[in-house]
N, C-alpha and C positions, 0 to 999 in steps of 0.2 A: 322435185315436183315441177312440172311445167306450168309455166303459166300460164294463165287463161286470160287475162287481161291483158290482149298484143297492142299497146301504147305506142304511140309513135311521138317522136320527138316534136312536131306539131303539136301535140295532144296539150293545150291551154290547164285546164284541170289536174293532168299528171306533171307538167311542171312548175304549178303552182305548189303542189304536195310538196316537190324535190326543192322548192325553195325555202318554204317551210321547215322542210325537216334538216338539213345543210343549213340554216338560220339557227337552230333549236342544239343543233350538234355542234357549235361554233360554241355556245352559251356552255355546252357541257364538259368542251374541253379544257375550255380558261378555267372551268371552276372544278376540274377535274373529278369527279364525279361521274366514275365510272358507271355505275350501280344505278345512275338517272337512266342512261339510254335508252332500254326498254320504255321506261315511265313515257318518257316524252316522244316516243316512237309511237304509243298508243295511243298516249292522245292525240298526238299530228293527225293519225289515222282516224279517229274517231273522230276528228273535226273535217277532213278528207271526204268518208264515209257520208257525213250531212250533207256536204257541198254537191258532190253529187249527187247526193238523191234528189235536192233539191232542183238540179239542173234536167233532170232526168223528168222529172213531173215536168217541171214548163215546158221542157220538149215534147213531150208527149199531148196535152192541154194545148199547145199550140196545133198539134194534128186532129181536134175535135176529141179527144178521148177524157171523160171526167175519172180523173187521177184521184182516189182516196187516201194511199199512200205509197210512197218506194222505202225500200230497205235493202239497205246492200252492206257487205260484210267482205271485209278486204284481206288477204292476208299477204304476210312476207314472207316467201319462201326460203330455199336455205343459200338461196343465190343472191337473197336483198332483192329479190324483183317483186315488183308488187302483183297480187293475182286477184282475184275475183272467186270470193268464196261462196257467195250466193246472194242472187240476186231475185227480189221478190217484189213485184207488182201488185198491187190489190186497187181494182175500177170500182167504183160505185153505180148501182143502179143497173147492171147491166144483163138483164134477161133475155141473152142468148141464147139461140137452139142451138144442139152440138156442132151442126155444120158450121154455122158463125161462130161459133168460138175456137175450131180449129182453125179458119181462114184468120181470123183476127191475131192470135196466139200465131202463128207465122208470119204473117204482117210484122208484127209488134217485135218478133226474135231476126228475122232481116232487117230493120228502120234500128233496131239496138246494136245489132253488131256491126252497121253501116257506120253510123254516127258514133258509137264509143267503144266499139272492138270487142265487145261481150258476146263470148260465148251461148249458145241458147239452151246446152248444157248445165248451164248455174241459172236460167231463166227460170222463175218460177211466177206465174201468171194465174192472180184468181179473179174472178167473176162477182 
């Protein structure tokens, strides 16, 4: 599977993950406990998975847009690379004609793939 989330070694957020989880896999090899890895690979992710969203709303809120919530769903491919399994937006309050919410919905998939390398393919954007 390729991955959709093209991370760059800059990327603050993806190396905070990789310290995290090389932290977590240090813990598992001393106490050898093979059968953890999974365990502590999902919740790395799952704590991951918040950080960004959370980062994702303030960026977004900083652009004027009132952010109701992000959700995003990460996955490890069979390469260890981390991908982007779907990404879901939901605005509050935003009674849009369809023109504006195609301009916005493109807006909103260039300023995401600009700033965190995401696909607008796993973009999903509701109103």
């Amino acid at each position: 599977m390729k991955p959709i989330f093209r991370y760059t070694d800059g990327n603050e957020l993806y190396n905070a993950f990789i310290k995290e989880y090389e932290k977590n896999q240090v813990v598992e090899l001393d106490r050898s406990l093979r059968n953890l890895n999974k365990k502590i690979a999902d919740i790395t992710i799952s704590d991951y998975e918040r950080e960004v969203s959370e980062d994702i709303v303030t960026f977004l809120t900083k652009k004027g847009f009132k952010v109701s919530d992000v959700d995003i769903s990460l996955i490890v491919d069979d390469d260890n690379r981390l991908g982007v399994k779907k990404l879901l937006i939901e605005f509050e309050d935003m009674n849009y004609d369809k023109n504006l919410r195609e301009a916005t919905t493109i807006y909103i998939d260039d300023i995401i793939l600009e700033k965190y390398n995401i696909d607008k393919e796993v973009i999903e954007i509701k109103y």
